[in-house]
C-alpha positions as CSV (number, residue, x, y, z in Angstrom):
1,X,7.3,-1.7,-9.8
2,X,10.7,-0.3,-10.0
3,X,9.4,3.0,-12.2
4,X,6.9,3.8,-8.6
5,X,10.0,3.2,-6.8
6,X,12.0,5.3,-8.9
7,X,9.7,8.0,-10.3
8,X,6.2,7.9,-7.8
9,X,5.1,9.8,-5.2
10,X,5.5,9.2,-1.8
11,X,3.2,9.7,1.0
12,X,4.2,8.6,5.0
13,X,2.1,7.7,7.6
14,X,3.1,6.5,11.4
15,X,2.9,2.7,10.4
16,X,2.8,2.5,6.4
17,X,4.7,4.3,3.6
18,X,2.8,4.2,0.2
19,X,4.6,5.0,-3.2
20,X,2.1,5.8,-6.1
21,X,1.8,6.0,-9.7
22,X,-0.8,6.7,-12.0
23,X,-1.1,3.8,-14.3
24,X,0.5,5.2,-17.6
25,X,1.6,3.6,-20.8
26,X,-0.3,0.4,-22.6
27,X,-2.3,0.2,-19.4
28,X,-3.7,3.6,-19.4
29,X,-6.2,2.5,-22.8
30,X,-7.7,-0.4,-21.1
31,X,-10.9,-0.6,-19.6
32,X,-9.4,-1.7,-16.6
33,X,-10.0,1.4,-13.9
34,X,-8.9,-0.6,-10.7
35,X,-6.6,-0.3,-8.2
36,X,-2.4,-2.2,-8.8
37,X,-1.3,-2.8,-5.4
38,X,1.3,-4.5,-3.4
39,X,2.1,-4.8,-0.2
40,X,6.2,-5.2,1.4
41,X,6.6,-6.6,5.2
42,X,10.4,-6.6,5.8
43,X,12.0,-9.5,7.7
44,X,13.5,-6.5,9.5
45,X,10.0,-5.0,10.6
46,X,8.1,-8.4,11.1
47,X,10.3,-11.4,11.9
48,X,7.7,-14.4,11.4
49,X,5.9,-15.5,8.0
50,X,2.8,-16.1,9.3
51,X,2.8,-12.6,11.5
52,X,3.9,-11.0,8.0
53,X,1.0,-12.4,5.7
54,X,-1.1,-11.6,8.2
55,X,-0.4,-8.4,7.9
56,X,-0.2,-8.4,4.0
57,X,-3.6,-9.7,4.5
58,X,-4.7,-7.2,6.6
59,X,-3.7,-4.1,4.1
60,X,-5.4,-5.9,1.1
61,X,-8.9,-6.1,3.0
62,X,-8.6,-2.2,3.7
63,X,-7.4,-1.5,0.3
64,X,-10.2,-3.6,-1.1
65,X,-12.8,-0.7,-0.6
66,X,-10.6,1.8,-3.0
67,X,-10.8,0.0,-5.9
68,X,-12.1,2.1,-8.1
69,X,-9.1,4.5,-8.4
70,X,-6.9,3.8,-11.0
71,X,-3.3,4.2,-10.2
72,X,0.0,1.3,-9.0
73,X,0.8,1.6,-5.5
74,X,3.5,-0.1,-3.4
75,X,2.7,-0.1,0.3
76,X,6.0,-0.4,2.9
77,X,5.6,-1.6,6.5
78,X,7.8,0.9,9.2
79,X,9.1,-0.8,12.1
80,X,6.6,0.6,14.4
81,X,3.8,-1.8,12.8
82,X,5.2,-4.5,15.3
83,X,3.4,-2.6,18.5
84,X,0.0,-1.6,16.4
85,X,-2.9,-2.5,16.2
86,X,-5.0,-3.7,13.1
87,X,-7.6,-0.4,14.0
88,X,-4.3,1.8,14.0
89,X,-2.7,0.9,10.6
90,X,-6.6,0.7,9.0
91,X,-6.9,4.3,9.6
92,X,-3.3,5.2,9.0
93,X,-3.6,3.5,5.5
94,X,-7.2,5.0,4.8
95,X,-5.8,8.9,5.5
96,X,-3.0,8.3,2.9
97,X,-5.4,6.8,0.4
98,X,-7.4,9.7,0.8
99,X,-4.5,12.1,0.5
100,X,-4.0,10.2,-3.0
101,X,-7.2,11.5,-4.4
């Protein structure tokens, strides 16, 4: 994680930032073709746990339809995710994905 951080791409939206990678190294010769992700809620964006795994939840059932592209990515919650709505942040997240491509 620290290499996307340090060395990936970054793409913003109006709710989500997404830092990506393509997967390189010892990875890059498996047969493994899917989709590293992870998702980061800050305390400072969503106060509760449970409002912030919900979230968490939320981006891995949207991300669950791009599996098939091979590349890490680190998703980062803004502060205006507080105020939006689930339909909001699903198409916010799927117009980055697609910007990935």
């Amino acid at each position: 994680m620290p290499q996307i951080i340090r060395f990936g791409r970054v793409f913003h939206g109006n709710f989500l930032t997404v830092r990506t990678s393509p997967i390189l190294g010892s990875m890059a010769h498996t047969k493994d073709t899917s989709l590293h992700a992870s998702v980061v809620i800050p305390k400072a964006c969503v106060k509760k746990a449970t409002d912030r795994n919900l979230w968490k939840r939320r981006i891995y059932s949207v991300i669950e339809k791009f599996k098939h592209k091979n590349m890490k990515i680190v998703i980062f919650a803004k502060k205006e995710i507080k105020t939006a709505s689930f339909i909001e942040v699903k198409k916010d997240l799927e117009n980055i994905i697609s910007k990935l491509a």
